[in-house]
C-alpha positions in Angstrom: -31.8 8.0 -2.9 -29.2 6.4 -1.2 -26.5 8.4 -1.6 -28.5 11.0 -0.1 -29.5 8.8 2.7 -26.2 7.4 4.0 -25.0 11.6 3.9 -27.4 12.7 5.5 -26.8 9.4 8.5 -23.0 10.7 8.2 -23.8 14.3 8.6 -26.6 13.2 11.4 -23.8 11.1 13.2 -20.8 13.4 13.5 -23.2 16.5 14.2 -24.3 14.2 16.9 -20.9 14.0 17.5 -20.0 18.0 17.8 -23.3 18.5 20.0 -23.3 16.3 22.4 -19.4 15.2 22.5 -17.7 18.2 22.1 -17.0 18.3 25.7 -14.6 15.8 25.7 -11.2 16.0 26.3 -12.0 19.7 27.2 -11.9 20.3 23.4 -14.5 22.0 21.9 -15.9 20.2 18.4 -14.9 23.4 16.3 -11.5 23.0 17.6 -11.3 19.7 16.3 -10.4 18.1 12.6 -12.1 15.3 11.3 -10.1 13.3 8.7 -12.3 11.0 6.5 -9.4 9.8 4.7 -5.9 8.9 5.8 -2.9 8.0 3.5 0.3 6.0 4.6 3.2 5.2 2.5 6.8 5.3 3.2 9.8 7.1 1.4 13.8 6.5 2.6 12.9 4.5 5.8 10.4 7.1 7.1 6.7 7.1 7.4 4.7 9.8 5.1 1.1 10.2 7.0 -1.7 12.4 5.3 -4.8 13.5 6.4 -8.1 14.5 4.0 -10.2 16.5 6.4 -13.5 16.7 6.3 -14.8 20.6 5.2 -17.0 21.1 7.9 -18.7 24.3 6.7 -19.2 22.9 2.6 -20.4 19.6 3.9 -23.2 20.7 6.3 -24.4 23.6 3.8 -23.0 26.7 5.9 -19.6 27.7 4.3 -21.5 29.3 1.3 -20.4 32.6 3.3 -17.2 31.4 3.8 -14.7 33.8 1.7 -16.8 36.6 2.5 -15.4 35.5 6.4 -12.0 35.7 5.7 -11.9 32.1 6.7 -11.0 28.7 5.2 -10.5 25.2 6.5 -7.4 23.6 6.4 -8.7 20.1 4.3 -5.6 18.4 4.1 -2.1 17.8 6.1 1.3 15.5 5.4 4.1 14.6 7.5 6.8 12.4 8.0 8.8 11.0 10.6 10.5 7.5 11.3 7.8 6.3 14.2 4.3 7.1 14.9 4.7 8.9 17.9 6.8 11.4 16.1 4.2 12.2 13.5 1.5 12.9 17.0 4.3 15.6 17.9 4.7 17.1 14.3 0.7 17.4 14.0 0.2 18.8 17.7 2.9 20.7 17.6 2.3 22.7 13.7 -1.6 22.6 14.3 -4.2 24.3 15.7 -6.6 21.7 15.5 -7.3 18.4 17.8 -6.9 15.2 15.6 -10.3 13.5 16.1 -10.0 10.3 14.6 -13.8 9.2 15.0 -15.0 9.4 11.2 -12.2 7.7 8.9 -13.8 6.3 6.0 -10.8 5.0 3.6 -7.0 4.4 4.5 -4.9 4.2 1.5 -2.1 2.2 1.6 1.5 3.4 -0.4 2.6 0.5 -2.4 5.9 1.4 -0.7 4.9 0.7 2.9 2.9 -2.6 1.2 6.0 -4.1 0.6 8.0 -3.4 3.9 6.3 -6.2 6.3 7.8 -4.5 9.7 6.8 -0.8 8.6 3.5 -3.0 7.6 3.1 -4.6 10.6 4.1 -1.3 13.2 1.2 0.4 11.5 -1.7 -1.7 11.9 -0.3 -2.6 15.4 -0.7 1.1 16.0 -4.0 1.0 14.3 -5.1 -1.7 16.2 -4.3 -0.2 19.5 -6.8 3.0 18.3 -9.9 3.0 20.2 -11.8 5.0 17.8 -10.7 4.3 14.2 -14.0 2.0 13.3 -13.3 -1.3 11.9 -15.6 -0.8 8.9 -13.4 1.8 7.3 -12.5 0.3 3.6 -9.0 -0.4 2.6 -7.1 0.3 -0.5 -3.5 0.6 -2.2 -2.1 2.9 -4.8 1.5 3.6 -6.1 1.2 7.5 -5.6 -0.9 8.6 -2.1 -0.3 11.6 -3.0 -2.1 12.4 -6.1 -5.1 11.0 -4.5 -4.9 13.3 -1.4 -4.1 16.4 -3.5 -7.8 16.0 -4.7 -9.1 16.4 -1.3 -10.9 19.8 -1.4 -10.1 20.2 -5.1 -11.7 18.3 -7.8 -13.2 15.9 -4.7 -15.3 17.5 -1.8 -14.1 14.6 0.0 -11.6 12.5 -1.0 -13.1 9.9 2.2 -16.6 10.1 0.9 -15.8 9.4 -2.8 -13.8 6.5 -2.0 -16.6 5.0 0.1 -19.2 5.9 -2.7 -18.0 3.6 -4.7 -19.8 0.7 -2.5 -22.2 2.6 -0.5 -23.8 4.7 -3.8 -23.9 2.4 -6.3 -25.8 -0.7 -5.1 -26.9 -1.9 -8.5 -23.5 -2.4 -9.9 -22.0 -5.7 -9.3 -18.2 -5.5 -7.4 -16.0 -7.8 -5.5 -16.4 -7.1 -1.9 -14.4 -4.7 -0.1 -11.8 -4.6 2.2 -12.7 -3.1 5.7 -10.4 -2.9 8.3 -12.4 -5.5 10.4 -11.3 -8.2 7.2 -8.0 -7.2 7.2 -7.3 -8.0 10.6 -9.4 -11.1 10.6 -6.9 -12.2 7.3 -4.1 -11.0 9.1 -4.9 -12.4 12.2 -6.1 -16.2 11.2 -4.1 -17.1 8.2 -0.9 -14.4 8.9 -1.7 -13.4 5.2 -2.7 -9.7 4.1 -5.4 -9.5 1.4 -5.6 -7.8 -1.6 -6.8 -4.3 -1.5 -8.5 -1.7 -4.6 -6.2 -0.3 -6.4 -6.3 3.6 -6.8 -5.6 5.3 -9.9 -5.0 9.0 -10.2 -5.2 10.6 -13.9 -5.8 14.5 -14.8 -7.1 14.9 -11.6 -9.7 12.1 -11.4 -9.6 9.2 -9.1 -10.3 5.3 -10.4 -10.8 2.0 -8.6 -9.2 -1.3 -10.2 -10.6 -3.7 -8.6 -7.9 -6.6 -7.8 -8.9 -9.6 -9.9 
């Protein structure tokens, strides 16, 4: 029951979204790409960035049709570039799509970019600067971002949603609290300290929270 309730306030929210907001920008909502998951890591001094979009046709029941179209949904997107500003240009300038940030629901973190504090720190400066990434987004780490984006679309409708179903779906089962963004820049903020985030497993295709102790 309450799995099916917080989809269906999802799916209410950003169809809200693609009626009534589509307009702006001049950008309208089926030209647009929702990522429910973002990864960051970084590799050789550069920033890897990937997206887990949201399968707008499978998630709101009408993409049943869909190969019989012709047409798919791109569901997921990497880049890399040494500053924030050059992944924007990669993305507007390789997709069709406008980036609508909106509707983020996890941002894992590369181990990597974990232990660089200035590539730490210029991201969630940039985050912070984001009018629209929501503050109650949950946070996590893993060693390999990429093995828990490739399920995106694959073994995982949405890699965003699962990762947030593991507080929102299972109210019975006793867990630490997360991380939202909110208490990571209260931490970070206050006591100049980051907290400890999930950990993320990836094995034979499946996706597993450790919970830091």
């Amino acid at each position: 029951m309450e799995l099916r309730k917080k989809r269906t306030e999802w799916l209410t929210a950003l169809l809200g979204c693609l009626l009534f907001l589509g307009g702006c920008a001049g950008v309208e909502p089926e030209k647009r790409a929702f990522p429910l998951a973002i990864s960051v890591d970084v590799e050789q001094g550069n920033y890897v960035v990937s997206y887990a979009m949201a399968d707008l046709p499978l998630m709101t029941g009408q993409g049943k049709d869909q190969g019989e179209a012709g047409e798919t949904q791109n569901t997921g997107t990497s880049f890399t570039g040494q500053n924030f500003r050059e992944i924007r240009e990669q993305y507007d300038s390789s997709q069709e799509y406008m980036l609508d940030l909106g509707h983020v629901q996890a941002l894992i973190l590369g181990e990597a970019l974990l232990a660089d504090p200035e590539k730490r720190q210029e991201l969630f400066e940039e985050i912070g600067n984001s009018p629209v990434i929501g503050r109650n987004l949950y946070l996590f780490q893993t060693q390999d971002p990429d093995l828990v984006m490739e399920q995106n679309g694959k073994e995982k409708d949405s890699v965003g949603e699962f990762l947030a179903g593991f507080y929102e779906n299972q109210p019975g089962r006793k867990r630490r609290k997360p991380v939202t963004l909110e208490d990571f820049f209260y931490e970070w903020s206050n006591q100049g300290t980051v907290p400890e985030l999930p950990v993320l497993e990836c094995r034979q295709g499946q996706i597993f929270l450790r919970e830091t102790a």
